[in-house]
C-alpha positions in Angstrom: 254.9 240.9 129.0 254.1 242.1 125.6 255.9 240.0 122.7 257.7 242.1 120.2 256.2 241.1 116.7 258.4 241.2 113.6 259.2 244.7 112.3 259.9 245.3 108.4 262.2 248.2 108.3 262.9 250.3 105.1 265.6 253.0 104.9 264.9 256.3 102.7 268.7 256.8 101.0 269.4 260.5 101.3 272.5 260.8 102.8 272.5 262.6 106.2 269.1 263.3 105.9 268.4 259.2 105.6 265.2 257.9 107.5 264.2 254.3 108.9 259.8 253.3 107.6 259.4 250.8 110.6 256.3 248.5 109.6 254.7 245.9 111.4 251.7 245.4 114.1 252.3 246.5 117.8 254.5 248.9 117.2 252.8 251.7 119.2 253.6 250.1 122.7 257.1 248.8 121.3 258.7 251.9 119.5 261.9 253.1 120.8 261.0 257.0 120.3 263.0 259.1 122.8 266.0 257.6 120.3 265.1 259.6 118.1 264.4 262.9 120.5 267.7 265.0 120.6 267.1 266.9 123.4 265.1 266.9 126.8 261.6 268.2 125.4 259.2 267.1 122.5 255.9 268.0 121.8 253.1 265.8 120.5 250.5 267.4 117.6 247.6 265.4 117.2 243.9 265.7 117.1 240.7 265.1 119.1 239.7 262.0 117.2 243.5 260.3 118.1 243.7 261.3 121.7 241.4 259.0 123.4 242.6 256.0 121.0 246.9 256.6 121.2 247.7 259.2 123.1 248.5 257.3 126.1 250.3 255.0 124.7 252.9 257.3 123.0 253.5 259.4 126.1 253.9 256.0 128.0 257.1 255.8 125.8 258.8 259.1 125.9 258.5 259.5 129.7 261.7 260.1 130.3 261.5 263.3 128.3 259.3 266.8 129.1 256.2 266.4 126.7 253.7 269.2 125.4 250.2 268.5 123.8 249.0 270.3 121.3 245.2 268.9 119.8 244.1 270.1 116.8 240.3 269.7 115.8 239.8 266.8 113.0 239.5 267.3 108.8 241.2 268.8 105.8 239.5 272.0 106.5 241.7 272.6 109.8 244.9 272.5 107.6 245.6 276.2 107.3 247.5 278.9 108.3 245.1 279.8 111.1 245.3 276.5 112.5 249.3 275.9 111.8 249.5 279.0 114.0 248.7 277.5 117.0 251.2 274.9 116.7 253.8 277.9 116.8 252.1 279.3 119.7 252.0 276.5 121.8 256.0 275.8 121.1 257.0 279.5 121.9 254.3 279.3 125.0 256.0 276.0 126.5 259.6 277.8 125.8 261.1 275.1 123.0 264.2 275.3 121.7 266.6 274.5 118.7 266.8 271.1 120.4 263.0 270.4 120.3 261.6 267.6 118.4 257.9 267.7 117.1 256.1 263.9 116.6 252.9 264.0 114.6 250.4 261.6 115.7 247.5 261.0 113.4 246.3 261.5 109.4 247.5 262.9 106.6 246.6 266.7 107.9 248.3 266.5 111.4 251.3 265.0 109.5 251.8 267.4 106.9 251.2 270.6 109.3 253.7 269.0 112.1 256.4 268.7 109.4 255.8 272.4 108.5 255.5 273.7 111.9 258.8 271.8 112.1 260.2 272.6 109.1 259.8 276.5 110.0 260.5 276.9 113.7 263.8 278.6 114.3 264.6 277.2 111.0 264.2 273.7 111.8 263.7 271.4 114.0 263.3 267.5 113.9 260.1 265.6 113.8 258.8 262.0 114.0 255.5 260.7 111.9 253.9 258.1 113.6 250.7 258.2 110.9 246.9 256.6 112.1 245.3 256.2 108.5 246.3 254.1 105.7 246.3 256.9 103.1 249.4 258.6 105.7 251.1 255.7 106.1 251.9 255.0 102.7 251.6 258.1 101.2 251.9 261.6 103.3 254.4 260.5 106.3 256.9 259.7 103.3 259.1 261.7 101.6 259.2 265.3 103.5 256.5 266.9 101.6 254.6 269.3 104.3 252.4 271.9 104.3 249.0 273.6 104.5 246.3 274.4 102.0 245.1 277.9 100.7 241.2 278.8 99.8 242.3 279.4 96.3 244.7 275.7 96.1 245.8 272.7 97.7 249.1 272.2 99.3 250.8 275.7 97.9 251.9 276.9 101.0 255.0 274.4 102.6 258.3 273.0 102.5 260.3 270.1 102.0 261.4 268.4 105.2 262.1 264.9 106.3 261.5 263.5 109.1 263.4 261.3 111.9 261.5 258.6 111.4 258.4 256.9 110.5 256.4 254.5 112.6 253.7 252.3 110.9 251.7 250.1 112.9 249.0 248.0 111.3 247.2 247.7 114.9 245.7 251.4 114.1 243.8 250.5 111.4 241.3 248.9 113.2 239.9 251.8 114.4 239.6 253.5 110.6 236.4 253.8 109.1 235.5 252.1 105.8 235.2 255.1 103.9 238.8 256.3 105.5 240.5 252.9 104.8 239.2 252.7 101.2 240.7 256.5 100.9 244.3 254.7 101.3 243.6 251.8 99.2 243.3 254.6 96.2 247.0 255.4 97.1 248.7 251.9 97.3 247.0 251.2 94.1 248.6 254.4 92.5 251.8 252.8 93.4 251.0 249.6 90.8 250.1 251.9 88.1 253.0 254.2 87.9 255.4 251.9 88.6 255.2 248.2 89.6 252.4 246.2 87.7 253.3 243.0 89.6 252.2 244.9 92.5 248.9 246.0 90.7 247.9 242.3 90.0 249.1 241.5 93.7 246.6 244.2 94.7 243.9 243.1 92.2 243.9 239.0 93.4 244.4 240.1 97.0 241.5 242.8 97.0 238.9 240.6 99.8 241.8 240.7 102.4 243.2 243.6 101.9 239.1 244.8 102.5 238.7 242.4 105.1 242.3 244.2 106.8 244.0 241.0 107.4 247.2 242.6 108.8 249.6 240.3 107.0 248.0 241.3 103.6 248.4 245.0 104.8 252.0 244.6 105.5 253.0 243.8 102.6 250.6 246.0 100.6 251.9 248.9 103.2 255.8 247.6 102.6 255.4 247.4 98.7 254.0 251.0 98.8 256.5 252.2 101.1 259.4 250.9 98.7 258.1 252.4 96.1 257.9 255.7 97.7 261.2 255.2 99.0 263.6 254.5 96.4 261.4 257.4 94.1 262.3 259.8 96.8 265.6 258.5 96.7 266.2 259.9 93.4 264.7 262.9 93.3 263.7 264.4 97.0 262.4 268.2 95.9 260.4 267.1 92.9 262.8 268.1 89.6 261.9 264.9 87.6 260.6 261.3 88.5 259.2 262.1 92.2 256.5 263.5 89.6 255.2 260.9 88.8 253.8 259.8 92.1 251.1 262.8 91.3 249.5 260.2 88.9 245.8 261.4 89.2 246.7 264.8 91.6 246.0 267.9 89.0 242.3 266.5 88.9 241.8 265.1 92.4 243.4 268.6 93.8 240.9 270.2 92.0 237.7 268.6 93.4 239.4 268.9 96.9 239.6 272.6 96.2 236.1 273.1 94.9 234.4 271.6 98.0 236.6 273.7 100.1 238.4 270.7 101.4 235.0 269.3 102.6 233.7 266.7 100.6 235.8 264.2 98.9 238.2 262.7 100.8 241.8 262.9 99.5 241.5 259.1 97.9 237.9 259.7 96.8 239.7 262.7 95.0 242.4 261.0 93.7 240.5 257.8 92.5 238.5 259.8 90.1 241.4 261.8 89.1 243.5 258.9 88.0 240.5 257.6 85.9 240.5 261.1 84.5 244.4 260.8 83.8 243.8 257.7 82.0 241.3 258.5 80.0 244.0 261.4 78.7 246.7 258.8 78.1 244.2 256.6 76.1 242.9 259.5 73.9 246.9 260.6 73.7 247.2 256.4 71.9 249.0 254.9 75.1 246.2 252.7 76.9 244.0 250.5 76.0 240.2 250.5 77.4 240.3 247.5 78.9 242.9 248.7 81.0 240.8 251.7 82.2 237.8 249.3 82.4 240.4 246.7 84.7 241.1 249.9 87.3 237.8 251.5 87.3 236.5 247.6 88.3 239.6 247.4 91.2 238.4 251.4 92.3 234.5 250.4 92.9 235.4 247.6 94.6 237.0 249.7 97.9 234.0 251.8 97.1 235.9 254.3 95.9 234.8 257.5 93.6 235.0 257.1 89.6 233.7 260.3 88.9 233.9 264.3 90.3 231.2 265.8 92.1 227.8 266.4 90.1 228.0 269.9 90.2 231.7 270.5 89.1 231.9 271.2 85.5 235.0 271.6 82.7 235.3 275.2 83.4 235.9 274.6 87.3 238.1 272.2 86.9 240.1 273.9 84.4 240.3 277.2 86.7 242.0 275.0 89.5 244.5 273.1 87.5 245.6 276.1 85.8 246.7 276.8 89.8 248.3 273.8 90.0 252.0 273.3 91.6 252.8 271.2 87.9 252.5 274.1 85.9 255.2 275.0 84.7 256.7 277.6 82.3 252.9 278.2 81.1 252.3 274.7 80.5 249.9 272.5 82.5 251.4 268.9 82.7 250.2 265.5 83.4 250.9 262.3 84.6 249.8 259.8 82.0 249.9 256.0 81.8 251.9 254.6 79.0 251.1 251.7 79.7 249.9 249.9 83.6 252.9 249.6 85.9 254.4 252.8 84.0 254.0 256.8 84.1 254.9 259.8 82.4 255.1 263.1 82.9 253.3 265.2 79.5 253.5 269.0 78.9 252.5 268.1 75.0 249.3 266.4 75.7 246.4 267.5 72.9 244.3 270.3 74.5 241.3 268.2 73.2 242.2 265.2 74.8 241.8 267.4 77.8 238.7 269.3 76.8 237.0 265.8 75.7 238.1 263.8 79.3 236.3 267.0 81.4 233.1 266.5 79.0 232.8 263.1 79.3 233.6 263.0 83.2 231.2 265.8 83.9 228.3 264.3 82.3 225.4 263.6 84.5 
């Protein structure tokens, strides 16, 4: 008999569209998922990299329901309209209905195309994220966001969509690689700069076990990210104020992942050297201080984590993708900036050569 570990469950407030964040270890083999199934038929999205580790197990506990497959190859550069498509083909080939409920099994990528393909078939269906990296569980399996990318920007095609639940269990991360685990470190330390710097010195004097993935440490680190997450979402679900703020570092990072064609950086390589690049805007703009970049850039290089865009991307490049970006606005490009660690802001007024002098000094050899 397997013993049922304790289970930290979070609730994201939003009225008849509320969700339970269920965290813990074990979780995969203790679940209660066909509670969450409305109907008699569910189908599973995942990917060839998941199947042979968790598939198994999550069919093991829907069985009393009729279950379709649907394997998708593995990387950002799947998550397209092209590839989307065959999520839609596979439901109207296995004859689902309004009463269908799609669970996304994997990353970032199988969780953000499930929630589309969800959020689109016969206008709507549920859907459960049960995400396998770090960077999904506190970051892309949370707050609805869904979609795909587009050769010419990242994320411009989707919806917003929330799903039935999410399942978090630690267990998975065993299986991560270091260079995908150190991807969602980049995330949970977003979460202490924009809004809890408690949590940021929790992170910085914790930093060899969360490395080490001593799953107490990641509970908390995944909870504390998660609540973060939550109550922003909370507040403002579609994005028409604060949720902004959780972009802290985005504009840039979506701009490298662009420019490799979604085949280089990973999306917390990306990010780490785009918050750097947001900070060194807020410092020029008179809110930081140095040593507070200095402080983050040491925390970054310690998960191994970028500090600086590709070689080969210069200002223009990077310029020519943000001006693409889902923050502009009315003309204006805007910015999440640091006024200080633990707090964000969202700038439209930011000096253009604050800008122009961050993309010079970041794109130096």
């Amino acid at each position: 008999m397997v013993e049922k570990t304790k289970v930290e469950t979070l609730h994201v407030d939003l009225g008849d569209r509320s969700y339970p964040i269920c965290i813990g270890a074990g979780n995969l083999s203790q679940f209660d998922l066909e509670s969450y199934i409305n109907g008699d038929k569910a189908l599973i999205v995942t990917n060839e990299l998941i199947v042979p580790l968790y598939l198994e197990t999550i069919k093991a506990r829907v069985k009393n329901k009729s279950i379709d497959i649907m394997i998708l190859p593995d990387g950002e550069q799947f998550k397209n309209l092209e590839y989307l498509n065959l999520i839609f083909n596979k439901l109207l080939e296995e004859n689902h209905d309004r009463k269908t409920t799609l669970i996304a099994l994997g990353g970032g990528v199988i969780g953000d195309m499930t929630g589309f393909a969800a959020s689109c078939y016969q206008r709507g269906v549920p859907f459960i994220q049960i995400p396998t990296t770090l960077l999904a569980q506190v970051d892309s399996s949370v707050g609805g966001k869904t979609g795909v990318n587009h050769l010419l920007g990242k994320n411009m095609l989707g919806s917003f969509h929330q799903p039935a639940a999410v399942l978090i269990d630690v267990d998975v991360l065993g299986t991560l690689s270091d260079r995908q685990f150190s991807s969602g470190m980049a995330e949970i330390i977003k979460y202490g700069l924009i809004a809890d710097v408690d949590f940021f010195d929790w992170i910085e004097s914790n930093r060899t076990r969360l490395l080490e993935r001593d799953k107490s440490t990641l509970i908390t680190a995944i909870e504390r990210s998660c609540a973060t997450k939550s109550k922003i979402v909370s507040a403002d679900e579609t994005e028409m104020g604060i949720r902004g703020i959780l972009n802290l570092g985005h504009t840039f990072g979506h701009a490298i992942e662009t420019f490799q064609n979604y085949r280089g950086y990973l999306h917390g390589e990306a990010i780490s050297a785009g918050m750097l690049m947001a900070m060194s805007v807020s410092l020029k703009e008179g809110y930081l201080a140095k040593g507070n970049i200095d402080r983050v850039e040491n925390l970054l290089a310690f998960f191994d984590l970028s500090t600086k865009p590709p070689k080969e991307m210069m200002p223009s490049d990077f310029k020519k993708l943000m001006w693409r970006d889902k923050k502009v606005q009315n003309g204006r490009l805007r910015l999440v900036l640091l006024e200080r660690l633990g707090k964000a802001l969202i700038d439209d007024k930011f000096s253009q050569l604050s800008l122009d002098s961050t993309l010079e000094n970041a794109c130096k050899p």
